[in-house]
KOLTI-474584 format. One record per residue (C-alpha): residue number from 1; residue in one letter; x, y, z. Coordinates in Angstrom, 1 decimal, always signed. Layout:
<rs>
+-----+------+--------+--------+--------+
|  nr | rest |      X |      Y |      Z |
+-----+------+--------+--------+--------+
| NUM |    A |      X |      Y |      Z |
...
+-----+------+--------+--------+--------+
</rs>
This chain:
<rs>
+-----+------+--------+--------+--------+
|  nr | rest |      X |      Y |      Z |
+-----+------+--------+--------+--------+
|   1 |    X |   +2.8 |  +27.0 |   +5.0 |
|   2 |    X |   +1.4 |  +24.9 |   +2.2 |
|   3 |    X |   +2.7 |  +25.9 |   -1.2 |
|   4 |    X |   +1.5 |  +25.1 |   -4.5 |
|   5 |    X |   +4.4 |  +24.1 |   -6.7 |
|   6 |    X |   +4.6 |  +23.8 |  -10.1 |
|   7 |    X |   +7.9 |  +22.9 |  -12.1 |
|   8 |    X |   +8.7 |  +21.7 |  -15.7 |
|   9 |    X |  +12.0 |  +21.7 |  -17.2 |
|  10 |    X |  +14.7 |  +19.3 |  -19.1 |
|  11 |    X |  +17.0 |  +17.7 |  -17.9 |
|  12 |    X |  +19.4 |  +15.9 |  -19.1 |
|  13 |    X |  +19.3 |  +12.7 |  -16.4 |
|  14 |    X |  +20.1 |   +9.0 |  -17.8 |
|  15 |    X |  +19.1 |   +6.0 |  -16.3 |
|  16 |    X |  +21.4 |   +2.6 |  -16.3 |
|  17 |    X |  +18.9 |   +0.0 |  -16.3 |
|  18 |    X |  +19.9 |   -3.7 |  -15.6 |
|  19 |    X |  +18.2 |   -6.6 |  -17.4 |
|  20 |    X |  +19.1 |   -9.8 |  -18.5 |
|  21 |    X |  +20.2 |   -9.0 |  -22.0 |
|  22 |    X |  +22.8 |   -6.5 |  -20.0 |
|  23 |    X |  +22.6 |   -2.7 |  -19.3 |
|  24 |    X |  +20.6 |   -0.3 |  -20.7 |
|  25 |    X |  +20.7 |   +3.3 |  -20.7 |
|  26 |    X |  +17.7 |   +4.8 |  -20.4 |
|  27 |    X |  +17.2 |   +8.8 |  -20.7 |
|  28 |    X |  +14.8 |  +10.6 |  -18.8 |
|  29 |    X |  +13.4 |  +14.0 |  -20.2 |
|  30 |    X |  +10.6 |  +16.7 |  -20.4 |
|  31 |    X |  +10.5 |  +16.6 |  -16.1 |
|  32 |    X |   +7.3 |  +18.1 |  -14.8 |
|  33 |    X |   +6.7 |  +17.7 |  -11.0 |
|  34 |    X |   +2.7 |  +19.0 |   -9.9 |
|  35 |    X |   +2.3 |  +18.9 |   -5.7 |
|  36 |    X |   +1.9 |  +20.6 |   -2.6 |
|  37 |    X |   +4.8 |  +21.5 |   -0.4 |
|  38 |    X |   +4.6 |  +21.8 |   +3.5 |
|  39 |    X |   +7.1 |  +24.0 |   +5.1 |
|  40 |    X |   +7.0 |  +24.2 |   +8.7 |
|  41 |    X |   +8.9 |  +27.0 |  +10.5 |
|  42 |    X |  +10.2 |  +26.4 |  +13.9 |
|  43 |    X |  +10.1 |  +29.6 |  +15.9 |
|  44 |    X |  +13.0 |  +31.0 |  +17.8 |
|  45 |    X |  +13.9 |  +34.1 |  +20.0 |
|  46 |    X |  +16.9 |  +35.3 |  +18.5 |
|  47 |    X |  +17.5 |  +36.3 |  +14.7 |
|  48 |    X |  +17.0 |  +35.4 |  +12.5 |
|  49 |    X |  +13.6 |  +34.1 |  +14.6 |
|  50 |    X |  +13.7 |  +30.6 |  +12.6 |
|  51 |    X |  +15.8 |  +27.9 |  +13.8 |
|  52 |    X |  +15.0 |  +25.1 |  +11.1 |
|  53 |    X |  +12.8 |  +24.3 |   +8.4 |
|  54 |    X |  +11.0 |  +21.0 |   +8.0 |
|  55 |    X |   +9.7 |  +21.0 |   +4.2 |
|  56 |    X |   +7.6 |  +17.8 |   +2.8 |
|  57 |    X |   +5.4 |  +16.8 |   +0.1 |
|  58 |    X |   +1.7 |  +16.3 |   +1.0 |
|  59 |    X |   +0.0 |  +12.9 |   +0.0 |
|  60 |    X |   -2.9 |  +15.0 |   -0.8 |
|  61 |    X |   -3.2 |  +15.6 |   -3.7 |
|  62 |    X |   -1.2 |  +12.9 |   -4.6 |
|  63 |    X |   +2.5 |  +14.2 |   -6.5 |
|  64 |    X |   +2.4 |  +13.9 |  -10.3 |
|  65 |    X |   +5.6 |  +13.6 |  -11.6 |
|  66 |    X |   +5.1 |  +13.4 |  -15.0 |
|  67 |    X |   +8.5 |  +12.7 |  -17.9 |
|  68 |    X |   +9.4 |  +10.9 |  -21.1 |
|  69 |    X |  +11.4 |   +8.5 |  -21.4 |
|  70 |    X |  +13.6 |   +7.1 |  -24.4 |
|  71 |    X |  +15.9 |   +4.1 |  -24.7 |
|  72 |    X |  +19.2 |   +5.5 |  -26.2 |
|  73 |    X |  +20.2 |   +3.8 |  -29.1 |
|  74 |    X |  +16.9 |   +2.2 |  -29.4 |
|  75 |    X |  +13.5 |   +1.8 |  -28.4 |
|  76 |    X |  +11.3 |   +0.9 |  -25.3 |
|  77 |    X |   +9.1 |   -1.1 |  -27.3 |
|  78 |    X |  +11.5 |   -3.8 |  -26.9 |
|  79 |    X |  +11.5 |   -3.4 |  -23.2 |
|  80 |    X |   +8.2 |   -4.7 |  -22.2 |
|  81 |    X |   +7.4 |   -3.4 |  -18.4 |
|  82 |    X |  +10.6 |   -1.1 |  -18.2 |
|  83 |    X |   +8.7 |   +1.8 |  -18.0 |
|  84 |    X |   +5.9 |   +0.3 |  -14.9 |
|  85 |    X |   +9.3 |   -0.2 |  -13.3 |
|  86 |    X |  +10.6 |   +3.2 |  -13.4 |
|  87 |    X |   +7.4 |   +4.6 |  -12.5 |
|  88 |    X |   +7.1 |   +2.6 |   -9.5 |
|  89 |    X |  +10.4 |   +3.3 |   -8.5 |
|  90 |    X |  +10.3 |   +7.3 |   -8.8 |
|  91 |    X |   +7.0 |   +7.1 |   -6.5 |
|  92 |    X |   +8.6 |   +4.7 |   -4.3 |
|  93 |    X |  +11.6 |   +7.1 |   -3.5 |
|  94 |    X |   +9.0 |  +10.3 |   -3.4 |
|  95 |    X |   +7.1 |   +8.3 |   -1.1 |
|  96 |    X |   +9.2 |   +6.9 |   +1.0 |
|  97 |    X |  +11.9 |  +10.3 |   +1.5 |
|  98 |    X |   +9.6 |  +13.3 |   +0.3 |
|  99 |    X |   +6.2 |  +12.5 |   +1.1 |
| 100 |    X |   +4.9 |  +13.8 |   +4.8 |
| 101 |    X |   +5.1 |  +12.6 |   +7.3 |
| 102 |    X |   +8.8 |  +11.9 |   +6.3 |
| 103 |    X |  +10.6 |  +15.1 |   +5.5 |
| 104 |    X |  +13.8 |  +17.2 |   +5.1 |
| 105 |    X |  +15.1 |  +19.0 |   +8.3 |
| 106 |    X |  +17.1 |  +22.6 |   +7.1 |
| 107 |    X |  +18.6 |  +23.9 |  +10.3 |
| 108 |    X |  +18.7 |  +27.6 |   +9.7 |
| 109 |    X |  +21.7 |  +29.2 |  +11.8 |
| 110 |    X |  +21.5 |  +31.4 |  +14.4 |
| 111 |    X |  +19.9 |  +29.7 |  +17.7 |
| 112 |    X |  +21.6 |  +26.1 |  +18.0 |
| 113 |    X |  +19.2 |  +23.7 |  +17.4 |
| 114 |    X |  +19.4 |  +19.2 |  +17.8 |
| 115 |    X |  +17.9 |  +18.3 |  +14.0 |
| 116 |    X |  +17.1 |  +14.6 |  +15.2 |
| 117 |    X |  +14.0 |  +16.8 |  +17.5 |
| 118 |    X |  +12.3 |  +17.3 |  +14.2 |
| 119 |    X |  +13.0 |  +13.8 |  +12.1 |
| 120 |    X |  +10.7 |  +11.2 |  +12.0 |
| 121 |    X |  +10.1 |   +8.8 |  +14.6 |
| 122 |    X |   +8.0 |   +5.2 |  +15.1 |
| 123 |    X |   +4.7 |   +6.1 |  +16.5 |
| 124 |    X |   +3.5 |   +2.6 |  +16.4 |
| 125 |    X |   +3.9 |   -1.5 |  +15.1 |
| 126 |    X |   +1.1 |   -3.1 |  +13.2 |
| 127 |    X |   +0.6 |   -6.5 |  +13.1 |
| 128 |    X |   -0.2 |   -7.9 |   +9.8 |
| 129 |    X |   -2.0 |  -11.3 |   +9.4 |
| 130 |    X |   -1.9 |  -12.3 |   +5.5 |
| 131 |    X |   -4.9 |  -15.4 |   +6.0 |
| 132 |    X |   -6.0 |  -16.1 |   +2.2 |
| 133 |    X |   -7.4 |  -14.7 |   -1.1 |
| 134 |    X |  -10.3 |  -15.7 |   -3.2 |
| 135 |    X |  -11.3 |  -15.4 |   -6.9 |
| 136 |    X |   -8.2 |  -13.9 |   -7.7 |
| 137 |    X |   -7.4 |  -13.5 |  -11.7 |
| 138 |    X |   -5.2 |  -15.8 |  -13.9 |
| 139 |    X |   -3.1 |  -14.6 |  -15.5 |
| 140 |    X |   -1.1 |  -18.1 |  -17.0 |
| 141 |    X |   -2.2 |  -19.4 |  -20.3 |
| 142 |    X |   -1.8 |  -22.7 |  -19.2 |
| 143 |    X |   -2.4 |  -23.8 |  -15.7 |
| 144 |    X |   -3.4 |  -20.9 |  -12.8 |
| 145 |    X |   -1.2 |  -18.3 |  -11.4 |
| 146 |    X |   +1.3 |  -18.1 |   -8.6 |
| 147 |    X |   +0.3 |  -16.3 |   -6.1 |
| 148 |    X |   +2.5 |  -14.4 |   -3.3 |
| 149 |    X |   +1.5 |  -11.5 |   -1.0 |
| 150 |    X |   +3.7 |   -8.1 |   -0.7 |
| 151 |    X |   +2.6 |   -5.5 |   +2.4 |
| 152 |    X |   +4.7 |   -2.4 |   +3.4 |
| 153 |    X |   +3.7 |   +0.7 |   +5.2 |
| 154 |    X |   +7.0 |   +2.1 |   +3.5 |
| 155 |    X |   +8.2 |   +0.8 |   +0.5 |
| 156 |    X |  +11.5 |   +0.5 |   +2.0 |
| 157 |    X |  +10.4 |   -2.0 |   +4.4 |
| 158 |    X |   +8.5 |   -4.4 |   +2.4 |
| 159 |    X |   +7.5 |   -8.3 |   +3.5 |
| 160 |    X |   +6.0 |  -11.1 |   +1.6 |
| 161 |    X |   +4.7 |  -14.0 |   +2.1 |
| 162 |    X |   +5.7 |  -17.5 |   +0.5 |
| 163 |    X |   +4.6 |  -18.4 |   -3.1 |
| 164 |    X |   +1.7 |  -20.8 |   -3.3 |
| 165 |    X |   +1.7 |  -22.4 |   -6.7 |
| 166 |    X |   -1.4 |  -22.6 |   -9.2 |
| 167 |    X |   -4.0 |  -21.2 |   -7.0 |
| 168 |    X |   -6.7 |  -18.6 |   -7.1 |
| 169 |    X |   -8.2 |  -19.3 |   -4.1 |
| 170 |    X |   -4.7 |  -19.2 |   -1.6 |
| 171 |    X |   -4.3 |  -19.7 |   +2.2 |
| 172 |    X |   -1.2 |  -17.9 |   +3.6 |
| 173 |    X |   -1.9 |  -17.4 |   +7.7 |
| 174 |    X |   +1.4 |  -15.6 |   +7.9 |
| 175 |    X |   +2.1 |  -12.4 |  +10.2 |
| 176 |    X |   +4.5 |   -9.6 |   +9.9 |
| 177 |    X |   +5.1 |   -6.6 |  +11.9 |
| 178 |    X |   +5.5 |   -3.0 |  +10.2 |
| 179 |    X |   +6.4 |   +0.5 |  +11.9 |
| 180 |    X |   +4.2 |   +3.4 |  +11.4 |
| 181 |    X |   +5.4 |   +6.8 |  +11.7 |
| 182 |    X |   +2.0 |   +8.8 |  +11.6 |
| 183 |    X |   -1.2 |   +6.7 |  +11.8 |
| 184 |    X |   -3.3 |   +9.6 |  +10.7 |
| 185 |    X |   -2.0 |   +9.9 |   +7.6 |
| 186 |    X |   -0.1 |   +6.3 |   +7.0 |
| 187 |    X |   -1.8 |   +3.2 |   +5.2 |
| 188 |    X |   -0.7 |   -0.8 |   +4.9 |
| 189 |    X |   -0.5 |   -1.2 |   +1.0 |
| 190 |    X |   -1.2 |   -5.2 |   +0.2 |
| 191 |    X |   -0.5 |   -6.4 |   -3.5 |
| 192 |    X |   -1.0 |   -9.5 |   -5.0 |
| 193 |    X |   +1.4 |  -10.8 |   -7.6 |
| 194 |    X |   +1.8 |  -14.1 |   -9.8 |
| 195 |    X |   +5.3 |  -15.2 |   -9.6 |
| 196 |    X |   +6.5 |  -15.6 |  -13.1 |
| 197 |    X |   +9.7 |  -16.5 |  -15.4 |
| 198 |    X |  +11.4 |  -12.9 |  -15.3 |
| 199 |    X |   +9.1 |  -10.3 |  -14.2 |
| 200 |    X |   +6.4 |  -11.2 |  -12.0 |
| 201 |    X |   +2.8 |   -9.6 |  -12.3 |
| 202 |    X |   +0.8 |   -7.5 |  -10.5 |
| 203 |    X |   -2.3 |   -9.4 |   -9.7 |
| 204 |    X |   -4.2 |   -6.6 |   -7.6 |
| 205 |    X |   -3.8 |   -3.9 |   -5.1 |
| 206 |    X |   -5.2 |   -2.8 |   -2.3 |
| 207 |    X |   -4.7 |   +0.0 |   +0.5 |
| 208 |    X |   -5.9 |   +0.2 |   +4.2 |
| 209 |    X |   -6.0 |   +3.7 |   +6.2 |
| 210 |    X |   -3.9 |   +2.7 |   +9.2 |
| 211 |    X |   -6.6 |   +5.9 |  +11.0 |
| 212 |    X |   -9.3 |   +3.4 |  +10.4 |
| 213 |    X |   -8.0 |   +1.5 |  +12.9 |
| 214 |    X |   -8.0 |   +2.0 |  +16.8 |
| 215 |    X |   -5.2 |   +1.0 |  +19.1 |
| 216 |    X |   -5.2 |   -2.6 |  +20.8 |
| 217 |    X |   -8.5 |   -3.5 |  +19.0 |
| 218 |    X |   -7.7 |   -6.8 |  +16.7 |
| 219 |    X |  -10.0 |   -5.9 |  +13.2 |
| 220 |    X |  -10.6 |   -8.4 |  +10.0 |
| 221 |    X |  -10.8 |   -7.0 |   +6.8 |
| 222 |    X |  -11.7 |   -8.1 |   +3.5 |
| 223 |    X |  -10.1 |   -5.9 |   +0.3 |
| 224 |    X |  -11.1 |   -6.2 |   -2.9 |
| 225 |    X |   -8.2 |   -5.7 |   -5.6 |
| 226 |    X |   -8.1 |   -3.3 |   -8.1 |
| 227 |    X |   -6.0 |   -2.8 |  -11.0 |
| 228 |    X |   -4.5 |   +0.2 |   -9.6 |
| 229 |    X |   -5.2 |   +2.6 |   -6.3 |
| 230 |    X |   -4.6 |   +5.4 |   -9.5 |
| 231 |    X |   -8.6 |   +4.5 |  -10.8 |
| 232 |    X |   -7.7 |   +7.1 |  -13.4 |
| 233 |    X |   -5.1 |   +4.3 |  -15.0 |
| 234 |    X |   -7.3 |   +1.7 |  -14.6 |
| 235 |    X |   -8.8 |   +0.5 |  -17.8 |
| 236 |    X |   -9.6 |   -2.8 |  -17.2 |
| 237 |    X |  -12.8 |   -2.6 |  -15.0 |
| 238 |    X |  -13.0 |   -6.7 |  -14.6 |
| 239 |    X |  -13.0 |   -8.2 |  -10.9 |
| 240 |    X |   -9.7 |   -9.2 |   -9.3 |
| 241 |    X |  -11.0 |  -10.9 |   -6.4 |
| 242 |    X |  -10.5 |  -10.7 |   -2.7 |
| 243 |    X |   -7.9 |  -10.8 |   +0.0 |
| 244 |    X |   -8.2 |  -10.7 |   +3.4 |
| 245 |    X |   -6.0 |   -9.5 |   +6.0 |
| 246 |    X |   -6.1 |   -9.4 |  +10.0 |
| 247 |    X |   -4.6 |   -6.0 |  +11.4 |
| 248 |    X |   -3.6 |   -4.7 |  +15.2 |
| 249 |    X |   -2.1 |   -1.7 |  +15.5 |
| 250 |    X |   +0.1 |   -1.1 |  +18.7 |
| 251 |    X |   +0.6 |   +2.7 |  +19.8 |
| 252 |    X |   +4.8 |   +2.7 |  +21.7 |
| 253 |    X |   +5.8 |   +4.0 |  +24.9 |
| 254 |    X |   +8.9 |   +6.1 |  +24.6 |
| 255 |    X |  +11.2 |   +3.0 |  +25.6 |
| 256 |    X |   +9.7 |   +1.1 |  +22.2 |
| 257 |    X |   +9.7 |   +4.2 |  +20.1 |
| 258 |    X |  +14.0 |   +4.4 |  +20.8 |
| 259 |    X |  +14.2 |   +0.3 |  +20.5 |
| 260 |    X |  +12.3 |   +0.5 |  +17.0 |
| 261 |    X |  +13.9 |   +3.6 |  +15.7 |
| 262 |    X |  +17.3 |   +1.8 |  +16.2 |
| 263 |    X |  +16.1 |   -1.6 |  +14.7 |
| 264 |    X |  +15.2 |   +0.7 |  +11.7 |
| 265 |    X |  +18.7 |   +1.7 |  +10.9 |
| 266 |    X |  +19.7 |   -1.9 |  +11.7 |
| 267 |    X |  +17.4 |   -3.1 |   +8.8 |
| 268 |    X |  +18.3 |   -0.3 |   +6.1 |
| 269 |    X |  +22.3 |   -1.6 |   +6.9 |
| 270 |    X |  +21.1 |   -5.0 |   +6.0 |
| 271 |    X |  +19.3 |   -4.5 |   +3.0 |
| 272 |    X |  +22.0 |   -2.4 |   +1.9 |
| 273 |    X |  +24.8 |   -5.2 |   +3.0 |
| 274 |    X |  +22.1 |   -7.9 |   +1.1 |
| 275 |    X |  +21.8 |   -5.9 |   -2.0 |
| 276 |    X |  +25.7 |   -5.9 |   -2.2 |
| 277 |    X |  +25.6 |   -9.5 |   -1.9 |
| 278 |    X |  +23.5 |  -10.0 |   -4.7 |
| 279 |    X |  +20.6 |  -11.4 |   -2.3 |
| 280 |    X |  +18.3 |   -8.7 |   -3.8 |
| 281 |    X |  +18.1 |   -5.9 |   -6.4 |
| 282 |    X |  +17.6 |   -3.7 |   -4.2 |
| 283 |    X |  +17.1 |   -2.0 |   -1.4 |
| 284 |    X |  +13.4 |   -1.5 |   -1.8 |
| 285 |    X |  +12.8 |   -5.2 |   -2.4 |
| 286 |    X |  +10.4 |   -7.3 |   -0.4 |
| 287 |    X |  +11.6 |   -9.8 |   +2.1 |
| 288 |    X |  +10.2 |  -13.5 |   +3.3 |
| 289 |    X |  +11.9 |  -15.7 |   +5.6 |
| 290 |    X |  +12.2 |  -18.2 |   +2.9 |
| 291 |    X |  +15.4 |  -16.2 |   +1.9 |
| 292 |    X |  +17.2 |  -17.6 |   +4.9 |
| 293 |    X |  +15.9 |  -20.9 |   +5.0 |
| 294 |    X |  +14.1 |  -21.0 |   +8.1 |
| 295 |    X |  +10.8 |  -19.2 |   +9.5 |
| 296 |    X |  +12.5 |  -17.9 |  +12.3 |
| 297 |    X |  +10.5 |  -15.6 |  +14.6 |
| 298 |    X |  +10.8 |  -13.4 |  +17.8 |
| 299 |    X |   +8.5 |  -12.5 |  +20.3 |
| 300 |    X |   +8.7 |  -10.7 |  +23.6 |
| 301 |    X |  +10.1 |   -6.7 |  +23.7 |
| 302 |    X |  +11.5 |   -7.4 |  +19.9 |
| 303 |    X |  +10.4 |   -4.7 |  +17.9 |
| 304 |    X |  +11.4 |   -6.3 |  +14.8 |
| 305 |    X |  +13.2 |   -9.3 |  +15.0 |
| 306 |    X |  +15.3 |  -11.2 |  +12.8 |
| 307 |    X |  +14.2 |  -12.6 |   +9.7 |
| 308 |    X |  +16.8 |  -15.0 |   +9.2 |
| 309 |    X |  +20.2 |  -14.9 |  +10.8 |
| 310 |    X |  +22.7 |  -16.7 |   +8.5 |
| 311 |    X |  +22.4 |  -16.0 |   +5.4 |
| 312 |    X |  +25.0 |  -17.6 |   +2.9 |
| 313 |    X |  +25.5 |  -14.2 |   +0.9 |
| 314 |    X |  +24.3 |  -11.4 |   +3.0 |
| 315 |    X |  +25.3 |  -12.4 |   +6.6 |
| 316 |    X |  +23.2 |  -10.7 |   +9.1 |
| 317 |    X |  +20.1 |   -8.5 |   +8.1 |
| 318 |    X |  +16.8 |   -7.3 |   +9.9 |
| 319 |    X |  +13.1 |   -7.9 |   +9.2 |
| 320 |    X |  +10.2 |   -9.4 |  +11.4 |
| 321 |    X |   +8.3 |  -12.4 |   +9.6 |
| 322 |    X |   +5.8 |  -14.8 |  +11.8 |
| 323 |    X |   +5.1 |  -17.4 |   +9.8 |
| 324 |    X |   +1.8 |  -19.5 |  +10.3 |
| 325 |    X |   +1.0 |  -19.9 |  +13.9 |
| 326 |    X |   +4.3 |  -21.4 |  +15.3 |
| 327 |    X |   +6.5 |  -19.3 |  +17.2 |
| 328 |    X |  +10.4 |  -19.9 |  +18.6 |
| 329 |    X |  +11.1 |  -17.1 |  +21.2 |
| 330 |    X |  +14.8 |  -15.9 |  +21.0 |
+-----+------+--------+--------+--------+
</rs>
C-alpha cells in the first residue's frame, strides 16, 4: 500500500552545532514533511492475519522536508554554509534509514515471526574506478582548485579519493568497492569537491542508475556535473565539466551476500569507534586510505577489505580502497 502523506507541525527540536568558534545551538521549526509511504503487509494464517509490517519512504517522488531554521541568540547570516550542512545531513539520514529499499520492520504479534527475513540485505558490490576529470570549475581566487572525488551508494558508506592540488583537469585511477542493496532502484552518487581552509566546496555532482548497468559487463561513463541533482535549486546554469568513472557491478551468491552483510556491521563499528577518536566528524564522513597512511588493498573472497589497519587514533576500522593499479593480497 502506497500512502500519500502529508504532515506539518512545530516542533520544538534544537540543534547543537559544532564549529570552530565553539557550539552553536541551532533551532529547528515550522516541520513539514511531503512523500509517499510504502507499507508492505506480510500475510499470515492466524489472527490477527498480519505478522509484520515493513513501512519505507519511496525515492519517487523524491521526500521534501521542508523547516526553518534560526540561530538562538543570533543569526545564521553569520554562519555561512550552516544551513547546506543541515540540509544535507537531514536527506542523508532519510536516505540512508527511511528511504526504500531500506526500511522499518514492525512485527505485529500473533504468528511468531524472525524480523532479520524482512531487513535489508547486500544484493551486490560495484566496482568503482575514479580515472580523471576535465574542465572542471575554479573556484580559488588565486591559483586553481583542489580537487578530490567522494562516491557512496549510501551515504553511510562514503570513499574518496586523494586530493590532487591546483588542477582542473585531474587524474585519479583509483578503485573502491560499494554494496548495493537493490540495483533497481539504487544509484552511485560521485561529487567533486575543492579542498579548502575550513569547509570544502562542492565542485559538481553527478548520479548513475546502478539498473543501467548489467551484471559482469565492465562499462565507461562519462558525467557531466551539475550544480545540483535538485535542477529546481540550481541557479547557476554555467558548465562544471566532466568526470569519468569505470563501473562493474557484481550480483552475490548467498555465501557473499552473509560475508558482506557482516563486513557491513564491521564498518558502521568502526566509523563509530573513529568518530569517537576524533578521526572524523562523523559517521557519515567519507574515507581514503590516506587516513591510515598506506594504500592498503585486498583482493580474493574479501568483500570489503581493510582500508587501513593501524590507525593511531581509531585502531581498527573497515572500508575497501584500491588505489591506482597496485595491489598487496592479504
Amino acid at each position: 500500500m502506497d500512502i500519500d502523506l502529508r504532515w506539518g507541525g512545530d516542533p520544538n527540536i534544537v540543534l547543537e552545532v559544532d564549529t570552530p568558534v565553539g557550539n552553536i545551538p541551532i533551532q529547528l521549526k515550522d516541520l513539514q514533511v511531503f512523500t509517499v509511504v510504502r507499507v508492505i503487509f506480510h500475510l499470515a494464517e492466524e489472527m490477527p492475519c498480519i505478522s509484520a509490517l515493513l513501512v519505507a519512504l519511496l525515492s519517487e517522488p523524491k521526500p521534501r522536508i521542508d523547516y526553518t531554521l534560526k540561530a538562538v541568540g543570533g543569526s545564521l547570516t553569520g554562519l555561512p554554509g550552516i544551513s547546506d550542512m543541515i540540509d544535507d545531513t537531514v536527506e542523508s539520514i532519510v536516505t540512508d534509514t527511511l528511504q526504500w529499499p531500506h526500511r522499518i520492520v514492525v512485527p505485529m504479534g500473533g504468528t511468531a515471526v524472525d524480523a532479520s527475513e524482512f531487513e535489508l540485505k547486500p544484493e551486490g558490490r560495484l566496482t568503482v574506478t575514479v580515472v580523471r576529470a576535465n574542465d572542471l570549475k575554479n573556484l580559488e581566487m588565486i591559483g586553481k582548485s583542489d580537487p578530490y572525488v567522494v562516491v557512496h551508494i549510501r551515504p553511510r558508506f562514503k570513499v574518496k579519493t586523494k586530493t590532487i592540488d591546483n588542477n582542473l583537469s585531474p587524474v585519479w585511477n583509483e578503485t573502491f568497492e560499494l554494496i548495493a542493496e537493490d540495483r533497481e532502484t539504487q544509484g552511485l552518487t560521485v561529487e567533486v569537491f575543492d579542498k579548502d581552509i575550513g569547509q570544502d566546496q562542492r565542485l559538481g555532482i553527478a548520479k548513475v542508475r546502478l539498473s543501467e548497468l548489467e551484471p559482469e559487463k565492465p562499462k565507461e561513463v562519462n558525467l557531466r556535473l551539475l550544480a545540483s541533482l535538485d535542477t529546481l535549486k540550481v541557479k547557476d546554469k554555467k558548465d562544471r565539466g566532466t568526470c569519468t568513472i569505470k563501473l562493474l557491478y557484481h550480483l552475490f551468491s548467498k555465501e557473499e551476500q552473509l560475508v558482506a552483510l557482516e563486513e557491513e556491521k564491521r564498518i558502521l563499528e568502526a566509523r563509530k569507534e573513529m568518530k569517537e577518536a576524533g578521526v572524523i566528524e562523523s559517521t557519515a564522513d567519507a574515507v581514503d586510505a590516506s587516513a591510515s597512511g598506506s594504500s592498503t588493498a585486498t583482493g580474493g573472497s574479501g568483500i570489503m577489505g581493510s582500508v587501513g589497519r593501524e590507525l593511531s587514533k581509531a585502531g581498527k576500522f573497515m572500508g575497501r580502497t584500491i588505489t591506482g593499479h597496485s595491489k598487496r593480497i592479504e
